[in-house]
Backbone as CSV, one residue per row, in Angstrom:
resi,resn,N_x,N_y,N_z,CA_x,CA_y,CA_z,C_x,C_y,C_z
1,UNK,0.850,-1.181,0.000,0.000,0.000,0.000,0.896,1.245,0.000
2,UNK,0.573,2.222,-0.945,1.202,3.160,-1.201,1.448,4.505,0.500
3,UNK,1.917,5.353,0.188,1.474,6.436,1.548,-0.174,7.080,0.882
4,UNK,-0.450,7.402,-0.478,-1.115,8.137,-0.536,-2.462,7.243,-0.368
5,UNK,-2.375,5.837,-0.258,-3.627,4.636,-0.381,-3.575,4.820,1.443
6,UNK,-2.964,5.133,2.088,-3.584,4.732,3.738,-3.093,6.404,4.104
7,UNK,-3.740,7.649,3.036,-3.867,8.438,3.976,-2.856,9.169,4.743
8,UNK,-1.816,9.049,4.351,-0.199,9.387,4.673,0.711,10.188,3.622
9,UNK,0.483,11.804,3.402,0.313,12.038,2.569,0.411,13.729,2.840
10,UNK,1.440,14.720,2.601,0.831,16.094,2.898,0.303,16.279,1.711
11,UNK,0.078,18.305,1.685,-1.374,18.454,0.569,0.144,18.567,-0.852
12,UNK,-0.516,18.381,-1.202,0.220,19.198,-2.672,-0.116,20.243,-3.262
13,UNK,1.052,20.675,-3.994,0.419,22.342,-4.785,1.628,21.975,-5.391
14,UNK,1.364,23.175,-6.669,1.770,23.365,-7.841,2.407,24.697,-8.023
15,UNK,3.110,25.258,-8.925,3.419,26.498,-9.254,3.742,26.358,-10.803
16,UNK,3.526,27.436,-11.650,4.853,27.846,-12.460,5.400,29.263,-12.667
17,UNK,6.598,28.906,-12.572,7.229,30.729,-12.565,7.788,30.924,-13.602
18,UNK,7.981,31.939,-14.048,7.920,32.637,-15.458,9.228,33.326,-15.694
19,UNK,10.611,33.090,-15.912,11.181,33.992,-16.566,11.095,35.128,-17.623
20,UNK,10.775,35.909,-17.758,10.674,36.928,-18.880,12.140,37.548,-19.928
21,UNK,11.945,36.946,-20.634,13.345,37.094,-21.986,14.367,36.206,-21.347
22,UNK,13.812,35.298,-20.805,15.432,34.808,-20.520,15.712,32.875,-20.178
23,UNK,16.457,32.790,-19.845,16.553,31.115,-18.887,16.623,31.416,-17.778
24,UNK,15.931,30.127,-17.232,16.433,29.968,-15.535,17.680,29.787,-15.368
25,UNK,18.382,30.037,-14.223,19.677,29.462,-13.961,19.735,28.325,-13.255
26,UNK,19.522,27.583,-14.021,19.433,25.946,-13.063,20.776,25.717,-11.753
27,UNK,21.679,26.021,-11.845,22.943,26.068,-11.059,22.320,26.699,-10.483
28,UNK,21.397,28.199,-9.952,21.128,28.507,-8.285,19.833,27.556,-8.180
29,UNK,18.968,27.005,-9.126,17.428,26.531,-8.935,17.588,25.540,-7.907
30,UNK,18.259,24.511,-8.902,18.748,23.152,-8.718,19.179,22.716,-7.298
31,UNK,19.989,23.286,-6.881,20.579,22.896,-5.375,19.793,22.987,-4.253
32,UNK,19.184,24.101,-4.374,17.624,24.222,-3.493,16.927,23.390,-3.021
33,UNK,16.008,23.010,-4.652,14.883,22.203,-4.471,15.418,20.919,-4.516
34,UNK,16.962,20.283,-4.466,17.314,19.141,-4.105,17.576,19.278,-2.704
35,UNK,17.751,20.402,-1.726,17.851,20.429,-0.755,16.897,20.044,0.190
36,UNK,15.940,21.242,-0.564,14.269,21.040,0.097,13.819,19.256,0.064
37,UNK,14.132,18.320,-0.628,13.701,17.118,-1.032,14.829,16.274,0.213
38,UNK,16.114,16.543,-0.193,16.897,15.882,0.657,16.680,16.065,2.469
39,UNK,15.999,17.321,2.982,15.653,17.188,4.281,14.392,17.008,4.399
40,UNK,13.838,16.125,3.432,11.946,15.941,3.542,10.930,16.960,4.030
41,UNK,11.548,18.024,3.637,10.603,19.229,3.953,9.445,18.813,2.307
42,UNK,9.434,19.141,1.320,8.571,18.055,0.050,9.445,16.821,-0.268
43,UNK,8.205,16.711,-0.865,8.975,15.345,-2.289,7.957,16.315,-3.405
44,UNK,9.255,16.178,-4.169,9.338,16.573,-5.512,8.601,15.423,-6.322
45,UNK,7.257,15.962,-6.647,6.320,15.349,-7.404,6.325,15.072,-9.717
46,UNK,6.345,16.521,-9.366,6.388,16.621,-11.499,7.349,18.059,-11.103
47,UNK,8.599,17.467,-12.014,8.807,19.442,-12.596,8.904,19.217,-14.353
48,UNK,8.845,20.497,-14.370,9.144,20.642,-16.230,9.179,22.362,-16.350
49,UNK,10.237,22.152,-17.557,10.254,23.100,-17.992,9.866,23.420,-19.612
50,UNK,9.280,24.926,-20.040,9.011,25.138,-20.990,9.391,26.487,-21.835
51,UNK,9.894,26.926,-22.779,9.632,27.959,-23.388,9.028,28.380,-24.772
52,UNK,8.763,29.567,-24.664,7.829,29.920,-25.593,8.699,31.470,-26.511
53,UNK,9.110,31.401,-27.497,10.224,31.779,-28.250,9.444,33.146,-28.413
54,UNK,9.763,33.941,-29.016,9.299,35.404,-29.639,7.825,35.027,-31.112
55,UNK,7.961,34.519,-31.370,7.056,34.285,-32.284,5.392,33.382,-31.546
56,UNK,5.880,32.939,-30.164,5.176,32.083,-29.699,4.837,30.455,-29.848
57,UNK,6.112,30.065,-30.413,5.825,28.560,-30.488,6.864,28.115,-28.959
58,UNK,5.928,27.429,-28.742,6.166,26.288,-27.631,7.342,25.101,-27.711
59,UNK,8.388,24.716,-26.317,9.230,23.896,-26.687,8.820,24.064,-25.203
60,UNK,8.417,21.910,-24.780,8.914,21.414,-23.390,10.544,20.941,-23.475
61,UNK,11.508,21.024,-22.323,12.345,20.618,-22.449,12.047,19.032,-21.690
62,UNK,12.332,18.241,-22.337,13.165,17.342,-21.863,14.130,16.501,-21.147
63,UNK,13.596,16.501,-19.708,14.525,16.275,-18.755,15.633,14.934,-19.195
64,UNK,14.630,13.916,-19.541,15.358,12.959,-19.664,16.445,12.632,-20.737
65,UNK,16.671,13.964,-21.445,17.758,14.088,-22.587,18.566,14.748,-22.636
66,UNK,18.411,15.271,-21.363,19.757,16.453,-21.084,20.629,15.384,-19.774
67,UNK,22.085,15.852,-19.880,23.108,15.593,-19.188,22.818,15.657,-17.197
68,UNK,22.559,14.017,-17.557,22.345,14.453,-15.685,23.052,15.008,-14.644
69,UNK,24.337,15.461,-15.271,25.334,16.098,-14.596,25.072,17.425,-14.575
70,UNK,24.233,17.941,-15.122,23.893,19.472,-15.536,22.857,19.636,-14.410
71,UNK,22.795,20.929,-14.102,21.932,21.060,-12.912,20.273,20.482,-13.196
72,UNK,19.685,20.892,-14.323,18.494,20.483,-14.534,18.574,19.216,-14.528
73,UNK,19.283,18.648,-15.264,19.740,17.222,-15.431,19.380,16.260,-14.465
74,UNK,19.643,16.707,-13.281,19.499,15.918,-11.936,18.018,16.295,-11.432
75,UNK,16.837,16.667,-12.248,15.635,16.362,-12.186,14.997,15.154,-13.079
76,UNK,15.488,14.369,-14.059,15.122,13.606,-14.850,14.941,12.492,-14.138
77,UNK,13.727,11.955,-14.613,13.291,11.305,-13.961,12.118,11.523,-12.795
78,UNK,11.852,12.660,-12.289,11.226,13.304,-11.635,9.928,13.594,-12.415
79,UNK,9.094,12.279,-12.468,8.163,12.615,-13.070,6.857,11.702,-12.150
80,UNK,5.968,12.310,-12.014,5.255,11.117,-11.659,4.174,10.562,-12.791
81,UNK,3.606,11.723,-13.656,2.888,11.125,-14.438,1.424,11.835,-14.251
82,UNK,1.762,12.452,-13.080,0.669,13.562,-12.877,0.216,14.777,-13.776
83,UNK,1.701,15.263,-13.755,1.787,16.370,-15.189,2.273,16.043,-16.075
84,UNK,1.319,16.170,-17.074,1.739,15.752,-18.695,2.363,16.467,-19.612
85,UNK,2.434,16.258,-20.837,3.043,17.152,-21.516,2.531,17.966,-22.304
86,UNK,0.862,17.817,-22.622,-0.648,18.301,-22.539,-0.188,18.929,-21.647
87,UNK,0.248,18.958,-20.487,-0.530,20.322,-19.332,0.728,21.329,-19.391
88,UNK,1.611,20.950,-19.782,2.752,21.504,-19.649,2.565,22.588,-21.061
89,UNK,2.415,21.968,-22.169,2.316,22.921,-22.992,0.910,23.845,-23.079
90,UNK,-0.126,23.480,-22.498,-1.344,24.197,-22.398,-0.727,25.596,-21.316
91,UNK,0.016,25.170,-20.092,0.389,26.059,-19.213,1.571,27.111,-19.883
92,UNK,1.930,26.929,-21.284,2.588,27.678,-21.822,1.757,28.448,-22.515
93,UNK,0.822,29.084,-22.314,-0.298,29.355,-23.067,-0.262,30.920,-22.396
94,UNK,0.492,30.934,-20.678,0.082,32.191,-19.900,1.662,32.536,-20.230
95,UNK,2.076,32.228,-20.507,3.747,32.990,-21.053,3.512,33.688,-21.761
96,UNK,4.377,34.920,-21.643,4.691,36.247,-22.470,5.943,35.385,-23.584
97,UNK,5.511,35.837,-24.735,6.566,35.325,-25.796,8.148,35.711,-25.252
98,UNK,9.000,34.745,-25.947,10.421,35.111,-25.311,10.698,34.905,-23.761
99,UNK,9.688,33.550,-23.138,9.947,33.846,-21.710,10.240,32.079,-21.857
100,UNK,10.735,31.343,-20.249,10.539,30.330,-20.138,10.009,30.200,-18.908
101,UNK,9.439,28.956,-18.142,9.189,28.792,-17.263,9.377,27.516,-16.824
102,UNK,9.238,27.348,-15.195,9.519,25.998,-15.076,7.898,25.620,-13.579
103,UNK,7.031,24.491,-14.037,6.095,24.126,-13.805,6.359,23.140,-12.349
104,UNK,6.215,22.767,-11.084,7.123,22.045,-10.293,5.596,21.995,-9.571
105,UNK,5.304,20.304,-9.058,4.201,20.180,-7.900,5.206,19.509,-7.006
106,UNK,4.552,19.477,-6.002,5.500,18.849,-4.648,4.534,19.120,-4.229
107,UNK,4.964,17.467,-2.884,4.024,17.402,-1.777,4.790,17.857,-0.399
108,UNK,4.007,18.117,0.254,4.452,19.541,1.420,4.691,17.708,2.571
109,UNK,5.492,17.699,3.096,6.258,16.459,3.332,6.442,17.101,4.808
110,UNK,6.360,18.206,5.149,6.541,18.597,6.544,5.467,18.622,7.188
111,UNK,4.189,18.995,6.419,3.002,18.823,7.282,2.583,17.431,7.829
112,UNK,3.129,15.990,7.570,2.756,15.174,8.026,2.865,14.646,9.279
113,UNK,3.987,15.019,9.803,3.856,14.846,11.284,2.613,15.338,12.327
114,UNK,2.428,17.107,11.847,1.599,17.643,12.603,0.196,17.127,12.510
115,UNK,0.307,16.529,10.752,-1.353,16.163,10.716,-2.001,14.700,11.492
116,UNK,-0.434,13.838,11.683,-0.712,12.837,12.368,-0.947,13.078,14.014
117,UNK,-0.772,13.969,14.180,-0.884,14.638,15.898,-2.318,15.492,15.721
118,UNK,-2.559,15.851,14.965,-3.705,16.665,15.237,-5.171,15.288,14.842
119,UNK,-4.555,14.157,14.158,-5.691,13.284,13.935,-5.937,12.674,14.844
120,UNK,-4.635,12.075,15.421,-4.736,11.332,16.471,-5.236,12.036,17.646
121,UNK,-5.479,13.456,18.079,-6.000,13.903,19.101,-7.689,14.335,19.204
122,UNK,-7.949,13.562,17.614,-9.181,13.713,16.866,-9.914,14.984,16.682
123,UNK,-8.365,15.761,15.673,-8.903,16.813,15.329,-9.147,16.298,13.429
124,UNK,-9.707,17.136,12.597,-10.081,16.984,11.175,-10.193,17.793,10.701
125,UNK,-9.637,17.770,9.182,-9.558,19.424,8.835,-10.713,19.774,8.218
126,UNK,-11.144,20.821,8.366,-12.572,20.874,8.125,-12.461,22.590,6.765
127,UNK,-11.815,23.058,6.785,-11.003,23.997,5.983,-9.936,24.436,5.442
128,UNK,-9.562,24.744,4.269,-8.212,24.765,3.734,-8.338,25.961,2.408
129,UNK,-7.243,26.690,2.880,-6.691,27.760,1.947,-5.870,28.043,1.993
130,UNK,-5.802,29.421,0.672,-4.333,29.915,0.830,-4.604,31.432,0.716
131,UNK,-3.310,31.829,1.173,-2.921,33.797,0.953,-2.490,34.420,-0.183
132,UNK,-2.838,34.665,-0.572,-2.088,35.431,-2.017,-0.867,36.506,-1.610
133,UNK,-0.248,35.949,-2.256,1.039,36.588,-1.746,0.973,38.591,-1.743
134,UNK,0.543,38.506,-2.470,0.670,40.512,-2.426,-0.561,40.630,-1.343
135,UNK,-1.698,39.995,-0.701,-2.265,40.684,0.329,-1.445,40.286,1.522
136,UNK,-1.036,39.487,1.630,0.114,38.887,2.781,1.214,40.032,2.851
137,UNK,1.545,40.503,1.503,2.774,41.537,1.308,1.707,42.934,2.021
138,UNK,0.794,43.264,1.710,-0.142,44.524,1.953,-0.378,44.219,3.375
139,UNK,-0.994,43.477,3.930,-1.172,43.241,5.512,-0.339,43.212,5.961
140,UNK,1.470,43.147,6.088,2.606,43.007,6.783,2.986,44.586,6.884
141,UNK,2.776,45.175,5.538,3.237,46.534,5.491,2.236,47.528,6.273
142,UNK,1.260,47.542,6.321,0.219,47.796,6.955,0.585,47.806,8.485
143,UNK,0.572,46.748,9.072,0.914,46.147,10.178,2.242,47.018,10.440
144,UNK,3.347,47.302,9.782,4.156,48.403,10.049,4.550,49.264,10.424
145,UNK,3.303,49.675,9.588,2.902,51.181,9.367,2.370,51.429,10.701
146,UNK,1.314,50.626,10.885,0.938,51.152,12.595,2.085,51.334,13.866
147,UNK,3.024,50.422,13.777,3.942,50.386,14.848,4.814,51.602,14.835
């Protein structure tokens, strides 16, 4: 039985971030989110990357054909099968021409402890959201401002 078949399991989320005219630099990306994975804070679910040229045609890259010695490289394989290559190029759809981006889900791997303490004390989550980052940015500054 899998973790996600008995319930053992943080939430997952998704992102993609957008370079504008340019590449990522996989050499600062890379070390990170192998970090983040290597102290089980996530597991690295789907990443991919995509760009979308000046004219607007679409190119997924290819993890599994680039040099695993290369920083991206050492994501290949990192697929689960969740994100396709349908979603990957549909999600190239919100790119500004001349940009690339890179698409990454992970499961939040730190919340599982707490959720096993809060079940077992027979609590249940009964609500779930999120903050958008610029009102989080507006309520902090705010909050400032008063002090």
């Amino acid at each position: 039985m899998t973790e996600a078949q008995n319930g053992a399991m943080g939430p997952v989320d998704w992102v993609m971030i957008e370079w504008r005219g340019q590449q990522p630099d996989g050499a600062a990306i890379a070390p990170y989110i192998i970090s983040l994975v290597d102290h089980g804070i996530v597991r690295l679910v789907d990443i991919a990357f995509v760009a979308k040229d000046e004219h607007g045609d679409v190119t997924a890259l290819d993890l599994d054909t680039i040099d695993r010695q290369s920083p991206l490289g050492q994501f290949a394989g990192a697929s689960s099968g969740l994100l396709t290559h349908e979603d990957v190029v549909d999600a190239a759809s919100a790119l500004e021409a001349g940009s690339s981006a890179a698409v990454i889900v992970w499961e939040n791997r730190w919340v599982l402890p707490l959720a096993n303490k809060l079940r077992a004390s027979g609590g249940e989550l009964v609500a779930r959201g999120r903050i958008d980052f610029d009102d989080l940015v507006a309520a902090l500054d705010a909050a400032e401002a008063v002090h």
